[in-house]
DOVEX-245957 format. One record per residue (C-alpha): residue number from 0; residue in three letters; x negated, y negated, z negated. Coordinates in Angstrom, 1 decimal, decimal comma. Each point is the difference from the previous one (the first is absolute). Layout:
BEGIN
+-------+--------+--------+--------+--------+
: tilum : tormar :      x :      y :      z :
+-------+--------+--------+--------+--------+
:   NUM :    Ala :      X :      Y :      Z :
...
+-------+--------+--------+--------+--------+
***
This chain:
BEGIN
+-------+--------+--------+--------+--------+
: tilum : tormar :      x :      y :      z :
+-------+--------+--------+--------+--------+
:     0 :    Unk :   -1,7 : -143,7 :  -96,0 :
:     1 :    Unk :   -0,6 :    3,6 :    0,4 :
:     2 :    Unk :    1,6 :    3,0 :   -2,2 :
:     3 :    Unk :   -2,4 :    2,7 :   -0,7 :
:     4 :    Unk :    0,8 :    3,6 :   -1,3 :
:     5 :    Unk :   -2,7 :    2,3 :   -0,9 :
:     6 :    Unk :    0,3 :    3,5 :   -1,2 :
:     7 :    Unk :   -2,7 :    0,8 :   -1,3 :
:     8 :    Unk :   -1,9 :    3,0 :   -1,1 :
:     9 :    Unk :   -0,9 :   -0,1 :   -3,9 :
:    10 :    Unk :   -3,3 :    2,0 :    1,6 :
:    11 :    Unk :   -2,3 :   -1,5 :    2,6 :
:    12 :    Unk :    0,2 :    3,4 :    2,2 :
:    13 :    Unk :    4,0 :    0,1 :    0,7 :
:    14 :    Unk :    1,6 :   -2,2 :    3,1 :
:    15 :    Unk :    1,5 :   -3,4 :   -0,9 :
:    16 :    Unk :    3,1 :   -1,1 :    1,5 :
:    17 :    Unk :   -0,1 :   -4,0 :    1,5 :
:    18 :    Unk :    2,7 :   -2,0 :    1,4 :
:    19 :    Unk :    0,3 :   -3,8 :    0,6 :
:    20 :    Unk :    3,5 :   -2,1 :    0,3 :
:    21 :    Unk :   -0,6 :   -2,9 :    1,0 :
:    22 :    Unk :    1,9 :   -3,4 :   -1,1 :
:    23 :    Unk :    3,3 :    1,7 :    2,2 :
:    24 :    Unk :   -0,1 :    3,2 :   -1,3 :
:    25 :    Unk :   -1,7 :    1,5 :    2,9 :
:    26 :    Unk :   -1,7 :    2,9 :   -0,2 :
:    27 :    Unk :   -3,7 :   -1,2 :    1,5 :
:    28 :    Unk :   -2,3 :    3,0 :   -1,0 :
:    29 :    Unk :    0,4 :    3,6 :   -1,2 :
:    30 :    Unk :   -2,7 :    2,9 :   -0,7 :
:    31 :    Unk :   -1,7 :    1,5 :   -2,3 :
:    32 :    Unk :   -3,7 :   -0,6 :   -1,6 :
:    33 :    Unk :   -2,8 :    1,4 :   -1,9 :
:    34 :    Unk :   -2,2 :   -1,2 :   -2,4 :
:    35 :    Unk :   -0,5 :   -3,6 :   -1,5 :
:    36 :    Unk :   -1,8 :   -1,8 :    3,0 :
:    37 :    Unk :    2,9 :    1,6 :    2,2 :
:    38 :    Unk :    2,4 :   -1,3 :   -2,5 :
:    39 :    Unk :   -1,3 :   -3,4 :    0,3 :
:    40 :    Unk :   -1,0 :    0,1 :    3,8 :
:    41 :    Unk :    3,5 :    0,2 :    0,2 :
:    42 :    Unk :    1,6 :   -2,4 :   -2,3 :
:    43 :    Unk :   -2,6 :   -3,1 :    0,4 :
:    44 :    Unk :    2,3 :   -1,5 :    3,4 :
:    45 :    Unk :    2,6 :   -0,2 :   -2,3 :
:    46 :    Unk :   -0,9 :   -1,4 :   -2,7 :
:    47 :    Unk :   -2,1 :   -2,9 :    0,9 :
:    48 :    Unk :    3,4 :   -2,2 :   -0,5 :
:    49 :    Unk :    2,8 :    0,3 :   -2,0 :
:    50 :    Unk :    0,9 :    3,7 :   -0,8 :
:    51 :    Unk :    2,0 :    2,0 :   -2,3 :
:    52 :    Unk :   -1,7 :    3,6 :    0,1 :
:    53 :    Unk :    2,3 :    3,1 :   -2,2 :
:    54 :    Unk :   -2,1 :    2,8 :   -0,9 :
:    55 :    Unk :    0,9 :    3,1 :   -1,0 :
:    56 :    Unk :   -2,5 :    0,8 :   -2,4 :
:    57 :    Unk :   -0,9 :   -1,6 :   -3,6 :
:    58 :    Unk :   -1,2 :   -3,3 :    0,1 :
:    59 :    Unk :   -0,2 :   -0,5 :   -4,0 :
:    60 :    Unk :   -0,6 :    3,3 :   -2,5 :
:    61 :    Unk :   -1,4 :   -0,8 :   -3,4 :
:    62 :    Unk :    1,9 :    2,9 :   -2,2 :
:    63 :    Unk :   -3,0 :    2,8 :   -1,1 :
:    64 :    Unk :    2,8 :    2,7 :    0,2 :
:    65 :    Unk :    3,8 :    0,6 :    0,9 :
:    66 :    Unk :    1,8 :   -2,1 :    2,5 :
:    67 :    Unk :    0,0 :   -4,2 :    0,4 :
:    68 :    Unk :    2,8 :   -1,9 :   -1,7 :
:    69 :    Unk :    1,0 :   -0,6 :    3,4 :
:    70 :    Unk :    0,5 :    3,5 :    1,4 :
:    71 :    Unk :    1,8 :    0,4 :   -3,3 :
:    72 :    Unk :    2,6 :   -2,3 :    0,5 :
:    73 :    Unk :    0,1 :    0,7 :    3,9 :
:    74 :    Unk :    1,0 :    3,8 :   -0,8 :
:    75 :    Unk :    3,0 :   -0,9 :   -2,4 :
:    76 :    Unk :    1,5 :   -1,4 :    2,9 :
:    77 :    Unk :   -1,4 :    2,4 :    2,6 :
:    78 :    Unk :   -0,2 :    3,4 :   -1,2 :
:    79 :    Unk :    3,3 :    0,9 :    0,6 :
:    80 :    Unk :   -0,4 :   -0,8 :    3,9 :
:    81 :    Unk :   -3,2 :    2,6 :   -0,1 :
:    82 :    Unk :   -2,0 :   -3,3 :    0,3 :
:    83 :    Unk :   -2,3 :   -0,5 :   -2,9 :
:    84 :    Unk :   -3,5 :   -1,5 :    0,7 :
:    85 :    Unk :   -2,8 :    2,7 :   -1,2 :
:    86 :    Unk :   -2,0 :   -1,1 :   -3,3 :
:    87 :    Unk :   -3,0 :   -2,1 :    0,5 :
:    88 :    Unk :   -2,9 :   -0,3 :   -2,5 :
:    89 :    Unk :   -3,4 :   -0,5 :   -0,5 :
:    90 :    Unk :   -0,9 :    3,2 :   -1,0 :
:    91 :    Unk :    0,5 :    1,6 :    3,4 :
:    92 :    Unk :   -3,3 :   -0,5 :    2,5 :
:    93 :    Unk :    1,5 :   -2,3 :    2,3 :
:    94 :    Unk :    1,2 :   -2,8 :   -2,6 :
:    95 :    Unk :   -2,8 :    0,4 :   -2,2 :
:    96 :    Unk :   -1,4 :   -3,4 :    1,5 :
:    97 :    Unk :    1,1 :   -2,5 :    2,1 :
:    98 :    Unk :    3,1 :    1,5 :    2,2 :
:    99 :    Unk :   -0,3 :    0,3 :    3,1 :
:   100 :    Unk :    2,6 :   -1,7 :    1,3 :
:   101 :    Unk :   -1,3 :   -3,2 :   -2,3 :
:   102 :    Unk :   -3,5 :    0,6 :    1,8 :
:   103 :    Unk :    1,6 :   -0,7 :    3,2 :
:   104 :    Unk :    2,1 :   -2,6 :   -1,5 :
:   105 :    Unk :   -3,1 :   -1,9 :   -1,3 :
:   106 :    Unk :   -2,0 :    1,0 :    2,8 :
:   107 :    Unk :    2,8 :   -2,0 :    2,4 :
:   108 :    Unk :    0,1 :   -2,7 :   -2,6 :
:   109 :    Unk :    3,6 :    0,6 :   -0,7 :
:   110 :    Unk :    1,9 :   -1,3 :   -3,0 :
:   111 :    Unk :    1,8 :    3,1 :   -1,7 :
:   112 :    Unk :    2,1 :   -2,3 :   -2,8 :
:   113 :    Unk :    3,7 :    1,6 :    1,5 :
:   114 :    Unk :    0,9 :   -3,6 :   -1,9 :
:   115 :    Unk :   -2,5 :   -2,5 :    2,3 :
:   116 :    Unk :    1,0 :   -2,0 :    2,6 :
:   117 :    Unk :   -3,4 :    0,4 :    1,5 :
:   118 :    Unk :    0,1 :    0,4 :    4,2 :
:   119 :    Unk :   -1,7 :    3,3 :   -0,1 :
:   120 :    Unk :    1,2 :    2,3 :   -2,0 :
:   121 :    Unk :   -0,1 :    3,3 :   -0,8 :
:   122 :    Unk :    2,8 :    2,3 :   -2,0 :
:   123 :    Unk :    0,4 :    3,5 :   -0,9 :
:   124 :    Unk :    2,7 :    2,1 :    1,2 :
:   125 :    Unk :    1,9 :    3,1 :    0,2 :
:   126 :    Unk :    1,7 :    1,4 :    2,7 :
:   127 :    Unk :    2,0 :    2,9 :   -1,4 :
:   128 :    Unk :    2,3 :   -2,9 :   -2,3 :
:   129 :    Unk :    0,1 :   -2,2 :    2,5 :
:   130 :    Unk :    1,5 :    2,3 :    3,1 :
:   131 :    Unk :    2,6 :    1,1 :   -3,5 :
:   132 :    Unk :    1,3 :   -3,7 :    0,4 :
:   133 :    Unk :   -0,7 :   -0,6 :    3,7 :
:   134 :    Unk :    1,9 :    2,8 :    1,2 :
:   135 :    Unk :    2,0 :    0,7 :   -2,6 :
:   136 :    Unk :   -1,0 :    3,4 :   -1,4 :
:   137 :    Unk :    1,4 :    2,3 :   -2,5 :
:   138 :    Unk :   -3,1 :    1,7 :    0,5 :
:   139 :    Unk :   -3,8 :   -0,8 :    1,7 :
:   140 :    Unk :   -0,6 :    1,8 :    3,1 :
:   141 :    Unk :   -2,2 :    2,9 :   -0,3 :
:   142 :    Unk :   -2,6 :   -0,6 :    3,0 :
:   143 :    Unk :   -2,8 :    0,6 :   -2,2 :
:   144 :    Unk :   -1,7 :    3,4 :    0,2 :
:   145 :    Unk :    0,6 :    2,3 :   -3,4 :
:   146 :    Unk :    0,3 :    3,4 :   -0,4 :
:   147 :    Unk :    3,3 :    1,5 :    1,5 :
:   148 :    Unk :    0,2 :   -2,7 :    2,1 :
:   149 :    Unk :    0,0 :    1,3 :    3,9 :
:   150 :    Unk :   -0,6 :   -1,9 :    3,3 :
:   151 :    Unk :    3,2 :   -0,3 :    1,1 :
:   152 :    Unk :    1,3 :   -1,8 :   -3,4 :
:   153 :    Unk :   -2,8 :   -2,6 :   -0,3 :
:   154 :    Unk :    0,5 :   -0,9 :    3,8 :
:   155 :    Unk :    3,5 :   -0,3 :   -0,4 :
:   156 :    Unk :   -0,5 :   -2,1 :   -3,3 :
:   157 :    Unk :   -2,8 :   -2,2 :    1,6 :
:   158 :    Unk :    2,5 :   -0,5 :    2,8 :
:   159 :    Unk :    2,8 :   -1,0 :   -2,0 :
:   160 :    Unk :   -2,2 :   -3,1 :   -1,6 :
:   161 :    Unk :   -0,8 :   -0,9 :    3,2 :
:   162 :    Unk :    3,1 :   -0,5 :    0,9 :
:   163 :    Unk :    0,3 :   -1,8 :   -3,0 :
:   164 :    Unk :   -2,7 :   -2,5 :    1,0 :
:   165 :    Unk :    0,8 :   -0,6 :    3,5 :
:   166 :    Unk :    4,1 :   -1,0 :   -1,7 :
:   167 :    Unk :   -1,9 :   -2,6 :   -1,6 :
:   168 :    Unk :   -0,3 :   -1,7 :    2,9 :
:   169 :    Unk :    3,9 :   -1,0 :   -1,1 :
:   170 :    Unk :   -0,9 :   -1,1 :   -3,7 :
:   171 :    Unk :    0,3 :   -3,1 :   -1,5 :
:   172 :    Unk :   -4,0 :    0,0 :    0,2 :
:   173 :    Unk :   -0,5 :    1,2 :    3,5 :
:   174 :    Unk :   -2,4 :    2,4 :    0,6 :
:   175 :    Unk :   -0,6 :    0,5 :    4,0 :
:   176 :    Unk :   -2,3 :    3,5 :    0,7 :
:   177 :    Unk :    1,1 :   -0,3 :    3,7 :
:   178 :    Unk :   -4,2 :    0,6 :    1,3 :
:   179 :    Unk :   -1,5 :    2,5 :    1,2 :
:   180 :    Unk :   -1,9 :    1,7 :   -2,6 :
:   181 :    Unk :    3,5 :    0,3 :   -1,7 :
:   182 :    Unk :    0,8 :    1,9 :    2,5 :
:   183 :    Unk :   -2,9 :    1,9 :    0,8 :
:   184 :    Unk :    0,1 :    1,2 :   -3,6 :
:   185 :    Unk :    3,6 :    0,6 :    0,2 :
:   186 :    Unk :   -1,1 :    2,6 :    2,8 :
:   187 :    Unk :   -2,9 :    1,7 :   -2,0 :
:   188 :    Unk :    2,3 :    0,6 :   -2,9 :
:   189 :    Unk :    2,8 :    1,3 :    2,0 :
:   190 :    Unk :   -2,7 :    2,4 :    1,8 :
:   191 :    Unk :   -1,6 :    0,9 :   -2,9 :
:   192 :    Unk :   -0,7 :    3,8 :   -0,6 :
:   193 :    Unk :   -2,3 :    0,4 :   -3,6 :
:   194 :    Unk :    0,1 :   -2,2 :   -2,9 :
:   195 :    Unk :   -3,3 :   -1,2 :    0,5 :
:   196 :    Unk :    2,0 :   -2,2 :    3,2 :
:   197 :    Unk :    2,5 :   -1,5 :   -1,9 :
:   198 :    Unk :   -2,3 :   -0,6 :   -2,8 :
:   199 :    Unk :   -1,7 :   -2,8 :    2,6 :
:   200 :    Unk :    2,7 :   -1,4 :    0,6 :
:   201 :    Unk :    1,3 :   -0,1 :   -3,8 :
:   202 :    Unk :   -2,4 :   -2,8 :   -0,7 :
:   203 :    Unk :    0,7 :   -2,8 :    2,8 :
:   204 :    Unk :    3,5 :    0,4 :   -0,4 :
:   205 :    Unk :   -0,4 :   -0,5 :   -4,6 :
:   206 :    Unk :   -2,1 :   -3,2 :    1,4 :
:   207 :    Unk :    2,8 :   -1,3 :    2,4 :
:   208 :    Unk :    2,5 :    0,5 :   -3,4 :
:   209 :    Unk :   -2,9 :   -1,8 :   -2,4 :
:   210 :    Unk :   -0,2 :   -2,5 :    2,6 :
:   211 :    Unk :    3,7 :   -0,7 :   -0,1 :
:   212 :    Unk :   -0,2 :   -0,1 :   -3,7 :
:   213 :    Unk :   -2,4 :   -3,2 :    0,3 :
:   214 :    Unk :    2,1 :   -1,4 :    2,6 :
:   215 :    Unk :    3,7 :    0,6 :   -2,0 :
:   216 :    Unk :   -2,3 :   -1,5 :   -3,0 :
:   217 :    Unk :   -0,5 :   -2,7 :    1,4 :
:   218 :    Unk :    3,1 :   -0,9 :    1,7 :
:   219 :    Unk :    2,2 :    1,0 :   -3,3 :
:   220 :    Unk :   -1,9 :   -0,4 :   -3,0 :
:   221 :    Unk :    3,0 :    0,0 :   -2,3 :
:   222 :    Unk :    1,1 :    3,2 :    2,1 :
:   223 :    Unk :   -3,5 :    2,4 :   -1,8 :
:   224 :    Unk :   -1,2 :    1,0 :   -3,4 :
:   225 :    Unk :   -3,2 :   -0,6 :   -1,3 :
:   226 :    Unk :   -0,7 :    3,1 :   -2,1 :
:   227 :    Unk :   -2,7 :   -0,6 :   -2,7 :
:   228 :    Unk :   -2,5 :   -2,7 :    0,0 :
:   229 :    Unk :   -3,3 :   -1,6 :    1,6 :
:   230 :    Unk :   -1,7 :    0,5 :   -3,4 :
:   231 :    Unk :    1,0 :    4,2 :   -0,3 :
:   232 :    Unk :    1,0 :    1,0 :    4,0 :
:   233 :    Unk :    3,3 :   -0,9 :    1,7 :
:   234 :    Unk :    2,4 :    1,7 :    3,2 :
:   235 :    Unk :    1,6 :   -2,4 :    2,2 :
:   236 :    Unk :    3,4 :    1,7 :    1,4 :
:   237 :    Unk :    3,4 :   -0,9 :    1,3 :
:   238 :    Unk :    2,3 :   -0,4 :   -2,6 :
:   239 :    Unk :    2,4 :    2,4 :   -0,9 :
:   240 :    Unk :    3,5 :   -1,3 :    1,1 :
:   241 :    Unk :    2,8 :    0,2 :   -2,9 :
:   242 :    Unk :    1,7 :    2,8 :    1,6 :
:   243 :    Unk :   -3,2 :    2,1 :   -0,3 :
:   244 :    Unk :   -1,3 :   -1,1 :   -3,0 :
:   245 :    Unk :    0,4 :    2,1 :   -3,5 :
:   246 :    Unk :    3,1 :   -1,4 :   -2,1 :
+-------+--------+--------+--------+--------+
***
């Protein structure tokens, strides 16, 4: 059974992050890919058995205005770790149809109930709740590129949740990034000199954390939260351990 995270664009023009665990939790492919038929060109050897692929992107929007039900109840719980999901609805361009994570979905013949027990499967996901529980945050790590934001922070942030991921490798659910192209991205962040550089290497590494998602899914199913529903959306995430959770 393969793993498969995808960060994906919500525009066809923007870099996709990819990475594939396999049934271990090894780390078998990392990059980064374009539009649709790269998308698929570079799913399709993964999913021809059973697979559990986490996208980072809606898979379900039906609400004309405001934000899903889902991302509602995600951000009660997540907000105050700087880690609510932005609002999704089909009166902005790219959920006015079909979404295109669900056109890859269908296109790959995937089920996306988060409820089946089908053998290929996809799920949405978010990667800025589930690093909060992974590596437990008081805060998300800010490697994504906003205003007042300089080099030197986002590499040092980016850095810091690759740490994180490669301490995985010591989790219940083990994840092993012990390859090469770990490592050769490891390089091109720590050599990185614009933003534009670490903005390459921002998307494999949220794939290798969606990816993770699937597998910890999978492995613990008591241990996530389903936010929402098949009918209105959903977010599939690590639970939020008592400790961290609101009283």
């Amino acid at each position: 059974m393969y793993f498969v995270g995808v960060d994906l664009a919500w525009g066809g023009r923007k870099p996709t992050g990819v990475a594939v665990l396999d049934a271990n939790g090894r780390l078998v492919r990392l990059g980064a890919v374009g539009d649709d038929a790269a998308v698929l060109a570079a799913l399709t050897p993964y999913v021809r058995g059973d697979c559990l692929v986490a996208f980072d992107a809606p898979l379900v929007v039906t609400n004309p205005t405001g934000q899903r039900p889902a991302e509602a109840a995600l951000n009660r719980d997540f907000r105050r770790f700087e880690a609510g999901a932005h609002p999704a609805n089909t009166a902005k361009p790219e959920f006015a149809d079909v979404p295109r994570a669900a056109r890859l979905a269908r296109a790959l013949g995937l089920d996306m109930d988060p409820y089946s027990s089908a053998p290929r499967r996809a799920i949405e996901v978010y990667p800025h709740p589930a690093t909060v529980v992974l590596f437990a945050l008081a805060r998300t790590l800010k490697y994504k590129a906003k205003p007042g934001r300089d080099v030197a922070r986002l590499k040092s942030e980016l850095l810091v949740l690759m740490d994180g991921i490669e301490k995985l490798a010591q989790a219940p659910v083990p994840l092993d990034v012990a390859v090469e192209d770990w490592a050769r991205l490891r390089r091109q962040v720590i050599a990185a000199q614009r933003k534009s550089e670490l903005r390459r290497a921002e998307d494999p590494v949220d794939a290798v954390v969606c990816a993770y998602v699937a597998l910890y899914a999978q492995r613990r199913p008591a241990d996530v939260t389903i936010y929402g529903d098949f009918a209105t959306g959903y977010v599939v995430t690590p639970s939020l351990p008592p400790e961290m959770a609101r009283p």
